[in-house]
N, C-alpha and C positions, 0 to 999 in steps of 0.2 A: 537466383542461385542461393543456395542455403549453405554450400558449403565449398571447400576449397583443394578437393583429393588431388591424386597421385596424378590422374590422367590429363588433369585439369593444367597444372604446373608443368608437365611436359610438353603440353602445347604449348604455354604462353614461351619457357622456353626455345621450342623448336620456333616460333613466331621472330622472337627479339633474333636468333642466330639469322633468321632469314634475315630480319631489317638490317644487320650488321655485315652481313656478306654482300649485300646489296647495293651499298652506301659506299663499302670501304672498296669493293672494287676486288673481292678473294674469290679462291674459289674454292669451292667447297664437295666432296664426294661421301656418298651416304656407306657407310661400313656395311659389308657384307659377310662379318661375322661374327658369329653369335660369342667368342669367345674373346676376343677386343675390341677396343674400342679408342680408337688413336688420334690424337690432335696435335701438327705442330704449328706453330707461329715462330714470326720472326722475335729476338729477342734484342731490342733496343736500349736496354734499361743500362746494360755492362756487357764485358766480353765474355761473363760464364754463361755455362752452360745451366738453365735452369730444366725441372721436373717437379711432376705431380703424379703421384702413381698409386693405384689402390689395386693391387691383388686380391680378389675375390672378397671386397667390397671392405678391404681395410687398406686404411692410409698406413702404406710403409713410406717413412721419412728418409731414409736415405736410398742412391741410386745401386740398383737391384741386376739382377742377371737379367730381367725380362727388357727393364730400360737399355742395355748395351744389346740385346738382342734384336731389339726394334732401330734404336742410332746407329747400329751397323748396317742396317736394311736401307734406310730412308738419306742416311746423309750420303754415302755414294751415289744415289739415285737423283739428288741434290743438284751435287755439282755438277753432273752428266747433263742436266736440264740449264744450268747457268750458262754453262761452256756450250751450249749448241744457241743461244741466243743470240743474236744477229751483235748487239748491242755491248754486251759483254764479255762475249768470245775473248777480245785482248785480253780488257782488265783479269778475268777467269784462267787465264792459261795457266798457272804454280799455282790455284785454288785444291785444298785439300779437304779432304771430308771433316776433318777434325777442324778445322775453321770455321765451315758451318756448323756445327754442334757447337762450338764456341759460342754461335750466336742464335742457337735455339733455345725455346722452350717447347718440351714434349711431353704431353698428359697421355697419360694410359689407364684406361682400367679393364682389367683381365680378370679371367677364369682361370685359375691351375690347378687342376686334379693335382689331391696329395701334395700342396704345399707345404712348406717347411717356414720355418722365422724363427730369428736369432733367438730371442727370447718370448719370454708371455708379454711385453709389451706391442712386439711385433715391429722394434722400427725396421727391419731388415729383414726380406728373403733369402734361404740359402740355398 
């Protein structure tokens, strides 16, 4: 091998996600569209809510309309999956969405036609 491209690194990538869903016991579903691309995890570190988010392939640093767009999709969908567990049904009964968000982390990165951002530094979509 001479050299180190684009397509090369996405495999080794796609490779190490395998070995790590593999080992850790997650599960994992391949995105079926071409204009996101969504990851969340549990977040153990503290009780906020962490994000990583790149709009049309820039890192905006603060949480964006697209972030509260997808956290409203996914944490009610959340708990609905917690609370139908055999196991957790009790503990889960006063479980609210915003508790989970409390203990996610969720990476995004999106396409938006005609994006807008706060300034020319871009930390914020609006």
């Amino acid at each position: 091998m001479d050299k180190f491209d684009d397509d090369d690194l996405v495999s080794l990538f796609k490779r190490c996600a395998y070995n790590v869903v593999m080992s850790a016991g997650c599960n994992v579903t391949p995105n079926v569209n071409d204009c996101w691309d969504i990851g969340v995890a549990k977040n153990d570190h503290n009780n906020d809510f962490q994000q990583t988010n790149f709009v049309n392939s820039i890192l905006t640093s603060e949480h964006d309309k697209h972030i509260d767009y997808i956290t409203e999709q996914i944490c009610p969908k959340l708990v609905e999956h917690i609370k139908q567990k055999s196991e957790a049904a009790a503990a889960a009964e006063n479980l609210k969405p915003m508790q989970v968000e409390n203990h996610s982390f969720i990476c995004v990165s999106c396409l938006i036609e005609y994006a807008e951002f706060e300034s020319q530094a871009k930390p914020k979509q609006i």
